[in-house]
C-alpha positions in Angstrom: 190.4 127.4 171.1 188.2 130.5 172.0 189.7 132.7 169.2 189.3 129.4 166.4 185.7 128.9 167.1 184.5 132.6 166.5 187.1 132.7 164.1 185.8 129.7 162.1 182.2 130.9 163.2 182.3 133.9 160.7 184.3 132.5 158.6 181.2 129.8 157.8 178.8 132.4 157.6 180.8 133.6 154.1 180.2 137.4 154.6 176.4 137.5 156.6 176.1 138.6 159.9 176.7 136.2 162.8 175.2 137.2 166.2 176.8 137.2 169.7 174.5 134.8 170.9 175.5 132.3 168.2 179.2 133.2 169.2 178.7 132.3 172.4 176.6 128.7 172.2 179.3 128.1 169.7 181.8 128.8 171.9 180.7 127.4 175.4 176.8 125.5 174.1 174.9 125.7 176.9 176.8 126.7 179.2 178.1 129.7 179.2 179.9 131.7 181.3 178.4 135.2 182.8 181.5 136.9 181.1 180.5 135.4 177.8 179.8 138.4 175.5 182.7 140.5 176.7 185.0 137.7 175.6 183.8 137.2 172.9 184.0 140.9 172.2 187.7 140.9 173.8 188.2 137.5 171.4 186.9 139.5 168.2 189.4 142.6 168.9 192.4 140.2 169.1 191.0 139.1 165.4 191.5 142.0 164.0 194.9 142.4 165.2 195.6 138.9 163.9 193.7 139.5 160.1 194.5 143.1 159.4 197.9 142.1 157.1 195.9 139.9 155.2 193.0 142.2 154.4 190.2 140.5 155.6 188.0 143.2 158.3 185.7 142.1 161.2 182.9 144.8 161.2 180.1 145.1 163.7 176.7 144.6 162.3 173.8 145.1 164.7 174.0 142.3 167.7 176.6 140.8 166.0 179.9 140.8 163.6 180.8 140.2 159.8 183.6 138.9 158.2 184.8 140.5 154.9 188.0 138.5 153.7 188.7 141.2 150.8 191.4 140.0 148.7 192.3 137.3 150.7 192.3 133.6 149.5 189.6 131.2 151.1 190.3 128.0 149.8 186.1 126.9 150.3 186.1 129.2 147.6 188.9 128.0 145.3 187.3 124.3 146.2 183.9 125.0 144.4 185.5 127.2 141.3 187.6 123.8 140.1 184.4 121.9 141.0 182.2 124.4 139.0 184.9 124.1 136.1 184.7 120.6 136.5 181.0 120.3 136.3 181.5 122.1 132.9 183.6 119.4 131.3 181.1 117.1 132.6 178.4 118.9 131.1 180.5 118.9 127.4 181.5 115.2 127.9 185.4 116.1 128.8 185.5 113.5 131.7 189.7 113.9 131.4 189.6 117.5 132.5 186.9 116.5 134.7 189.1 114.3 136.3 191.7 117.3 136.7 189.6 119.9 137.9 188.3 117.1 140.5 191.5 116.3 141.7 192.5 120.2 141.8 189.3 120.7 143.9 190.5 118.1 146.8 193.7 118.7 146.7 193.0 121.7 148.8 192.0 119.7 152.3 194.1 117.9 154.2 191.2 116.8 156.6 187.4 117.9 157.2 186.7 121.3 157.6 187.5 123.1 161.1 189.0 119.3 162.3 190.1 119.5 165.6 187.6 122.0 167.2 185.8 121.0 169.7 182.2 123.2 169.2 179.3 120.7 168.4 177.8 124.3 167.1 180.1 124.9 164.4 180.9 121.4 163.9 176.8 121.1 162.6 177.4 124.0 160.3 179.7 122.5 158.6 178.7 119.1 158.0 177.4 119.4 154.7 180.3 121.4 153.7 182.0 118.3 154.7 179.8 115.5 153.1 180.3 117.5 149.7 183.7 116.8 150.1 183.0 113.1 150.2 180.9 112.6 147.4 183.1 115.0 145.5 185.7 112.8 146.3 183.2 109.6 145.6 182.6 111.1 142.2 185.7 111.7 141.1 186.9 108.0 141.8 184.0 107.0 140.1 185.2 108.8 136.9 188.9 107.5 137.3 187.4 103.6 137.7 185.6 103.9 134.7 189.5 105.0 132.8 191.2 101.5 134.5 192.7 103.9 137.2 191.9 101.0 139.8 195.8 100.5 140.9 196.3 103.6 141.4 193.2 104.0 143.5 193.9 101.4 146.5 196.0 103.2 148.3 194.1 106.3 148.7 190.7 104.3 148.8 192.3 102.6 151.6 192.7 105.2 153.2 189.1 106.9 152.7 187.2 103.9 154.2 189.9 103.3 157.3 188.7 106.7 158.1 184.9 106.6 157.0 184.3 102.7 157.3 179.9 102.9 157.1 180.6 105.3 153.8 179.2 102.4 151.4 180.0 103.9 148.5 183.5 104.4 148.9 183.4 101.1 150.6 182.4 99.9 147.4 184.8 101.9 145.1 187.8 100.1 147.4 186.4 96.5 146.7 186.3 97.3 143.2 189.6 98.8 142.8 190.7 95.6 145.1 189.5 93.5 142.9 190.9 94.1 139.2 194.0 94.8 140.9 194.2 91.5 141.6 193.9 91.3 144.8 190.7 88.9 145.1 191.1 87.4 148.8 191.8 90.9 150.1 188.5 92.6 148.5 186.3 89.9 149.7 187.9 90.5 153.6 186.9 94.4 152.9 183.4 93.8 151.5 183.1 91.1 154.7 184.7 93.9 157.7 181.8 96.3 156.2 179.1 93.8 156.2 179.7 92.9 160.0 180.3 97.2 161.1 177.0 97.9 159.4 175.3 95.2 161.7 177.4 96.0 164.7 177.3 99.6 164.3 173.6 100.5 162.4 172.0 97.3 162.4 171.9 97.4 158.6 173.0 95.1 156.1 174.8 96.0 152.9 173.1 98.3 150.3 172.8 98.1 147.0 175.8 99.2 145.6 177.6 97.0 148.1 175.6 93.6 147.6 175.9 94.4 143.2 179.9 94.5 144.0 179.7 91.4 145.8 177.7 89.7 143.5 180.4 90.5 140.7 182.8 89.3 142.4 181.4 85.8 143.4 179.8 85.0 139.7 182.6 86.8 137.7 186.8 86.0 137.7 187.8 89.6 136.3 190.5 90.5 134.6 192.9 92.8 136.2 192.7 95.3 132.7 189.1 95.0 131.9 187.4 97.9 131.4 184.5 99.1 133.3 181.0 99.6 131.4 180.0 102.7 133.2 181.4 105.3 135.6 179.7 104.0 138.5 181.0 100.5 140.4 179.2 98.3 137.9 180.7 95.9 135.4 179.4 94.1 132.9 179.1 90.0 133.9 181.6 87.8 132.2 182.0 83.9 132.3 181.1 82.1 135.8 184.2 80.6 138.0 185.5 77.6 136.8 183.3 75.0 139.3 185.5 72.5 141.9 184.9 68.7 141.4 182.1 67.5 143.4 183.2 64.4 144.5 186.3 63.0 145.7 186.9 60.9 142.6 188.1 64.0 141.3 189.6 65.3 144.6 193.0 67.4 143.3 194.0 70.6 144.9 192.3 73.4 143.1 195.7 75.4 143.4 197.3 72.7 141.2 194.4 72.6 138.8 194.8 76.4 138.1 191.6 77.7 139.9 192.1 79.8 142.4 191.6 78.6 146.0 188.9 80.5 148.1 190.2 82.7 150.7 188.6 84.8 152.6 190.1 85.4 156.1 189.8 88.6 158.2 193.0 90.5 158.0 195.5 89.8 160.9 195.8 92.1 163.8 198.1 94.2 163.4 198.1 94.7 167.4 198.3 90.9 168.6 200.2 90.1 171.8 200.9 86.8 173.9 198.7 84.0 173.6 201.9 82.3 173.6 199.8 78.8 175.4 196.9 78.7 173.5 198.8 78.9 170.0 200.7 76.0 170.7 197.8 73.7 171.9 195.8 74.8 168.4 199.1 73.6 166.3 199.6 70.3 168.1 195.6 70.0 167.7 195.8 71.3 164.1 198.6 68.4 163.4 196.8 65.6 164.9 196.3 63.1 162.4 192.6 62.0 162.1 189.1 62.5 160.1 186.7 66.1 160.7 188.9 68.2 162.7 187.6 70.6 165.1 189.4 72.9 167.1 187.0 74.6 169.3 188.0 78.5 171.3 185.6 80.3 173.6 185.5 82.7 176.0 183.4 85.8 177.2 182.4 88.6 175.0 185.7 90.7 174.1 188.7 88.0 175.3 189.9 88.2 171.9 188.4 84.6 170.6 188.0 85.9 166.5 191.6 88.0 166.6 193.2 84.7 167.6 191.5 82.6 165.2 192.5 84.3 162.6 196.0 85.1 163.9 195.9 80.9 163.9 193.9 80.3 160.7 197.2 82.9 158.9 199.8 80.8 160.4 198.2 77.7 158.9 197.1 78.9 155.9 199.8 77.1 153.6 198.9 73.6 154.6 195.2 73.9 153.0 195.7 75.3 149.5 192.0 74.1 148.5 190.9 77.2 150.6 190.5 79.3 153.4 186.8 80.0 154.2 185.7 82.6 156.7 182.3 82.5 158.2 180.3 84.5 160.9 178.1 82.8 162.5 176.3 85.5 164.2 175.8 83.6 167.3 176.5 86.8 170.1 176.3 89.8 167.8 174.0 92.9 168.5 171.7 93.1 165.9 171.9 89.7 163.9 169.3 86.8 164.2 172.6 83.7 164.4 172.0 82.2 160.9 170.5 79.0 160.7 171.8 75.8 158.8 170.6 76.8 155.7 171.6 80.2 155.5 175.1 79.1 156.5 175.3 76.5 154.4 174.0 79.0 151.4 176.8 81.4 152.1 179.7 78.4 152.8 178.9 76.7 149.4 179.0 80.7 147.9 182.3 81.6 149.4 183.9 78.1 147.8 182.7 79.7 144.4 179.3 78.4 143.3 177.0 80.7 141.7 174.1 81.8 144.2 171.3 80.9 142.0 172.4 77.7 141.0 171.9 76.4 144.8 168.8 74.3 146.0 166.7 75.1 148.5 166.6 72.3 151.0 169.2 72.0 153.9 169.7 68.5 152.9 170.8 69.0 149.5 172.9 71.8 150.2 174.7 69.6 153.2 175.4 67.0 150.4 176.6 69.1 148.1 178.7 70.9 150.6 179.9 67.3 151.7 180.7 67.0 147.9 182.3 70.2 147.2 184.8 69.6 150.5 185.5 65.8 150.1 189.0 65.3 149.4 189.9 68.8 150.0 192.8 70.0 152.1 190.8 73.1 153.3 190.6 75.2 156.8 187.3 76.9 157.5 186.9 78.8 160.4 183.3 79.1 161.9 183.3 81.8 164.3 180.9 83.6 166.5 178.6 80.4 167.1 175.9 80.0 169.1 175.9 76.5 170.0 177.2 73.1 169.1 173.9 72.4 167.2 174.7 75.1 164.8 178.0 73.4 163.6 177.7 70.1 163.0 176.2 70.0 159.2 178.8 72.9 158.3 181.8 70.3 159.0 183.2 70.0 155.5 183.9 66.3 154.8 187.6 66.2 153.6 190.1 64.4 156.6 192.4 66.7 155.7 190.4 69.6 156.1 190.4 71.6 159.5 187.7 73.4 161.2 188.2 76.6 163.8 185.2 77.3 165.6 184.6 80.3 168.1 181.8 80.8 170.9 181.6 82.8 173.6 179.5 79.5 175.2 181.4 76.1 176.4 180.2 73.7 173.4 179.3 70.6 174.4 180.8 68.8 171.5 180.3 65.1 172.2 179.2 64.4 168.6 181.8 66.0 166.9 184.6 64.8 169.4 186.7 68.6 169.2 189.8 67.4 168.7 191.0 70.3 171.4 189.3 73.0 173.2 191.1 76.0 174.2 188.9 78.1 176.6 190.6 82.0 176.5 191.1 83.8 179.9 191.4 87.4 180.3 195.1 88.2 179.7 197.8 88.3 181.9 198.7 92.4 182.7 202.3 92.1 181.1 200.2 91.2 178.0 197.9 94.0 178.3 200.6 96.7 179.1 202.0 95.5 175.7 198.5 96.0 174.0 197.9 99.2 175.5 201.1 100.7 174.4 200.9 99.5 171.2 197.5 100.5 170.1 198.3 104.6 172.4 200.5 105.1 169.3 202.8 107.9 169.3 200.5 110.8 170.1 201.2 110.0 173.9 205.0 109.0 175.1 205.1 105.6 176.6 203.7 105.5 180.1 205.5 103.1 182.3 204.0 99.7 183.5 203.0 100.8 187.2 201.4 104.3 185.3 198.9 101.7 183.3 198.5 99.4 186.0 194.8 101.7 187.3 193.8 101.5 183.6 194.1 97.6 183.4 192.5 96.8 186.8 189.4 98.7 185.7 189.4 97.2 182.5 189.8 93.3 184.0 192.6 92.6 181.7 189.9 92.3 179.0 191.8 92.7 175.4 188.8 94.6 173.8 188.2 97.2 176.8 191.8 97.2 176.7 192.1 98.5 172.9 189.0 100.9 173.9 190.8 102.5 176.7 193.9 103.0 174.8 192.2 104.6 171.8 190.0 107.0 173.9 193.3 108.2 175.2 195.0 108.4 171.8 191.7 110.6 170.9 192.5 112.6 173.7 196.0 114.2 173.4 195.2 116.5 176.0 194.5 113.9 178.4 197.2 112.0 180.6 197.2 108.3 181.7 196.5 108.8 185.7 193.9 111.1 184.2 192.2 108.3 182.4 192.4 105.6 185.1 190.7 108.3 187.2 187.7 108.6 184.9 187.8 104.6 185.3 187.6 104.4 188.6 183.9 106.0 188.4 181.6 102.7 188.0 178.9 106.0 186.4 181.9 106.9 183.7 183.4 103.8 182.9 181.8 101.9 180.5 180.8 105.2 178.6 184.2 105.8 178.2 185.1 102.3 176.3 182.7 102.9 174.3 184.0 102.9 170.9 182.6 103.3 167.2 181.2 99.5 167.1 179.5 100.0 170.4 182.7 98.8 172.4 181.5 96.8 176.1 178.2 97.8 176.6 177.4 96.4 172.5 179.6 93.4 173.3 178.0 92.9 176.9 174.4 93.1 175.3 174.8 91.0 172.9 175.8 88.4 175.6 172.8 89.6 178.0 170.0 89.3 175.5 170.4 85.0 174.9 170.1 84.5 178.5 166.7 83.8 179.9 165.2 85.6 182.2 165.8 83.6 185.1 169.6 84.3 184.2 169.2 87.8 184.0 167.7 88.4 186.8 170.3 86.6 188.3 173.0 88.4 187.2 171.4 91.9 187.8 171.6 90.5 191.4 174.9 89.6 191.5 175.6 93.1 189.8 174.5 94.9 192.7 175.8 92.8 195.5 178.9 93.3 197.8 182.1 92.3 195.9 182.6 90.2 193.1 182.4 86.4 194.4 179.7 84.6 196.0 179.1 80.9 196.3 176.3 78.8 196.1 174.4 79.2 199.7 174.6 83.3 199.2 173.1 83.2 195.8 170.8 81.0 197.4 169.4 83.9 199.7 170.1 86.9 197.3 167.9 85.3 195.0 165.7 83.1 196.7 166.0 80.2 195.3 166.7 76.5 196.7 170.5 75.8 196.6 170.1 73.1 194.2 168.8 75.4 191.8 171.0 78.4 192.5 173.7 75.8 192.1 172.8 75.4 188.5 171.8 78.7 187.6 175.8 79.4 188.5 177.3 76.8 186.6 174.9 77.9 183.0 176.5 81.3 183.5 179.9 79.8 184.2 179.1 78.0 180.5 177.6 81.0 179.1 181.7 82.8 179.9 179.5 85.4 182.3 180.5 84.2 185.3 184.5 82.4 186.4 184.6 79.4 188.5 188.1 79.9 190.5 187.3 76.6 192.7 184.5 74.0 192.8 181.9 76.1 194.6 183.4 79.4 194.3 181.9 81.8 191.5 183.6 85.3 190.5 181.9 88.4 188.1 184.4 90.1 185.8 184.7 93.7 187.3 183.4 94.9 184.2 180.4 92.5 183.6 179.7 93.5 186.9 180.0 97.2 186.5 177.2 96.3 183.9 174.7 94.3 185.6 174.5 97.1 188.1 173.4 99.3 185.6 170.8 97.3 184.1 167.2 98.6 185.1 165.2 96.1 187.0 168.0 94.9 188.8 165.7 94.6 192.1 163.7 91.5 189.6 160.6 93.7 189.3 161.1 95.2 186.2 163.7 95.6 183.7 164.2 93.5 180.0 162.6 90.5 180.1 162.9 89.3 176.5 163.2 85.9 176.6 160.5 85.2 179.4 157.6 86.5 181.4 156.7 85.9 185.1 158.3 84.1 187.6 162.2 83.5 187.8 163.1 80.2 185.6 165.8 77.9 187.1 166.3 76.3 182.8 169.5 77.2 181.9 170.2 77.9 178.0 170.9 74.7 176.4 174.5 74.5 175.6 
């Protein structure tokens, strides 16, 4: 790796001088070793050996060395001649051989520049070399939309945005494509995966080029061959959707009347496992005959509550042709407000294909016409990520035959709407998380046998998204071996640094959880974070926190509601390992200082309404 780095090092520097001391923090940062100029001197030497057939000569130039590549092909070099050439037929309106010249230019990476070496030195060199590539890239596929290339352009826009999933632009260039190909229900899911990673990840909502997409799609029904009216992911607006019947007088299934049904679900894990019990019980409560249908599934923070809803909503999907409506209720998420009744409602009524600007304003107009737009429907709307019961019940559509999914990470108290079942998700069993591990290592690793994961999955509590994060920080790890991993684990300091992933991973999910608590609860559970072992009962919560046992008592049972906290036996109370692992790294955890954001002052025994 020594010999890439300074190799890649002058190489970047395209024929100036690179010093020794830049060698070396690019090498070892800031800590090198007290042998670091001799080998880099040593690694130089060995250079020369390597280049001298192909012409290029290391030279020494004052404190440090300069690469002269001669007659030897760079392709950095052959990249910006096409995309000079093509900035010519630009410039004389020849957007064909644009096109061409474009195409020639990325052809010539397989990946971004110096991929695979670990120096954050050179790696900040060439990041710009490496966004040019992307909005070369961008450019180019922003040319080929505008000449009806958008068939052509899924696969590889697919595979741009799996890789670069905040890049908005190219975000946007997939919808599109998605889109006039024809495939509606599939662009929306794209434009609706991005929308919730930019609030996960940034805390930003859509941009412009984003929202104008989205926009297009919901007021205009494109045709697959229609062509675009500038290079850039903008189309002209065409005739609004045909509307749905209002009423149930003129309740028929918009599949049979030629209008195509909403769908907008998630796409289905690709990496789903067991669940085998809670399946079932959602079918037989699906199939239950009756008026407003809920089927209610909740759990803590990363059990896997939204990947089994819409594993469910797929396999039902056929018995509501009317439409299959996707919501996120933003009741536990990071950076997100939970939306209230009327934005929900807003975005419901949207999603079913009305035009947003021909929506009224008050929440009890827009619950009748969502009443009316759902009555006699055979539809399944799945309202996941909610914060309480009181958020659901005006976004019940009316139709008996329609079905509603909802997801919490909170025990709804449901009385109102009578849930036809409730499923309540455990973490799951380790045969299941063996199989999810494996699955999501890939091939990089060979399959490490049951007993070999077994560390990995006690440090993770069986918890399907820790799970997944453990698995992919070892599949970005070739070098690294599975006892190696469940070593790292096994430091409480390390652990939940290493499930980190790029949406924030435990410590996201975890806050999310943490910040809707009062304070009384948090201080409560930064207690129980730092006390012996992982259960406790009622009279030793009593004196940890010093509260009466009456009020311990029901401090418990609102985090046993809130998922934060498992109930093995009436009295008995047990902490995830890694909810625990958390709370003990929360500052304040003594209760005289830390995040109070909810409250001020003195502990409060009020649980959070549920």
């Amino acid at each position: 790796m020594k010999h890439q780095i300074v190799l890649g090092s002058l190489l970047t520097a395209e024929s100036r001088r690179t010093s020794i001391g830049r060698l070396v923090d690019s090498v070892w940062g800031t800590t090198p070793p007290s042998t670091a100029g001799k080998q880099i001197r040593n690694a130089v030497s060995d250079l020369r050996n390597i280049l001298a057939p192909s012409g290029a000569v290391i030279t020494p130039v004052a404190d440090g060395y300069q690469l002269d590549i001669g007659e030897a092909r760079l392709d950095l070099h052959e990249f910006r001649r096409h995309l000079a050439q093509a900035r010519t037929h630009l410039g004389q309106g020849r957007k064909p051989d644009a096109i061409v010249e474009f195409r020639a230019a990325l052809s010539l990476w397989t990946g971004p520049m110096l991929s695979g070496i670990e120096s954050a030195t050179l790696q900040a060199q060439v990041a710009g070399v490496n966004e040019g590539r992307l909005s070369v890239a961008e450019e180019c596929i922003d040319l080929e939309l505008a000449h009806d290339r958008h068939k052509s352009l899924v696969s590889e826009l697919a595979a741009w945005v799996a890789e670069y999933p905040l890049r908005e632009r190219m975000v946007a260039q997939y919808v599109l494509a998605l889109h006039r190909s024809g495939a509606r229900a599939r662009a929306f899911t794209v434009y609706e995966q991005a929308r919730r990673n930019l609030a996960e990840s940034l805390g930003l909502s859509p941009g412009p080029e984003l929202l104008e997409v989205h926009q297009l799609m919901l007021r205009e029904d494109f045709d697959a061959a229609a062509p675009a009216a500038a290079p850039a992911v903008r189309i002209a607006p065409s005739a609004p959707p045909v509307p749905l019947p209002a009423g149930p007088a003129d309740a028929v299934s918009t599949a049979d009347a030629g209008v195509p049904a909403p769908d907008n679900l998630p796409f289905e894990s690709g990496h789903f496992v067991g669940r085998t019990a809670e399946i079932e019980a959602l079918l037989a409560g699906g199939a239950a005959a009756g008026p407003r249908r809920v089927l209610s599934v909740d759990g803590m923070g990363g059990v896997g509550k939204t990947t089994l809803a819409v594993y469910f909503a797929h396999r039902v999907a056929d018995r509501y042709p009317d439409g299959r409506i996707f919501l996120d209720l933003c009741g536990h998420t990071r950076h997100e407000d939970p939306l209230g009744h009327r934005a929900a409602l807003r975005q419901l009524l949207v999603l079913a294909g009305l035009p947003e600007g021909e929506l009224p304003d008050s929440v009890e107009a827009l619950v009748q016409m969502w009443r009316g737009r759902t009555a006699g429907r055979r539809m399944l709307v799945v309202l996941d990520n909610a914060v309480g019961a009181e958020q659901i019940g005006p976004l019940l559509p009316a139709g008996d035959e329609c079905l509603t999914l909802v997801t919490s990470r909170r025990r709804l108290t449901m009385t109102a709407l009578s849930p036809t079942r409730v499923v309540s998700l455990d973490p799951v069993s380790r045969e299941e998380g063996y199989a999810l591990f494996c699955r999501l290592l890939g091939k990089r690793h060979p399959q490490p046998r049951p007993d070999e994961v077994s560390g990995i999955l006690d440090h993770c509590g069986d918890l399907p998204l820790a799970v997944a994060a453990a698995a992919a920080r070892l599949r970005r790890r070739p070098s690294w071996q599975v006892w190696y991993l469940a070593q790292r684990l096994a430091d409480p300091a390390v652990r939940l640094a290493d499930l980190q992933t790029e949406h924030g991973g435990i410590v996201a999910c975890f806050d999310a959880s943490y910040r809707h608590l009062n304070a009384g609860q948090q201080r409560l559970l930064r207690l129980l974070g730092t006390a012996e072992g992982e259960r406790t009962d009622v009279a030793s919560t009593s004196v940890l926190a010093g509260l009466p046992p009456f009020v311990a008592e029901q401090m418990l049972e609102s985090l046993v509601d809130e998922h934060l906290l498992f109930q093995p036996e009436p009295g008995q109370y047990r902490m995830h390992p890694l909810v625990k692992t958390y709370c003990a790294q929360l500052p304040g955890h003594d209760g005289t200082s830390g995040p109070q954001p909810e409250r001020h002052g003195a502990l409060s025994a009020e649980p959070l309404a549920a």
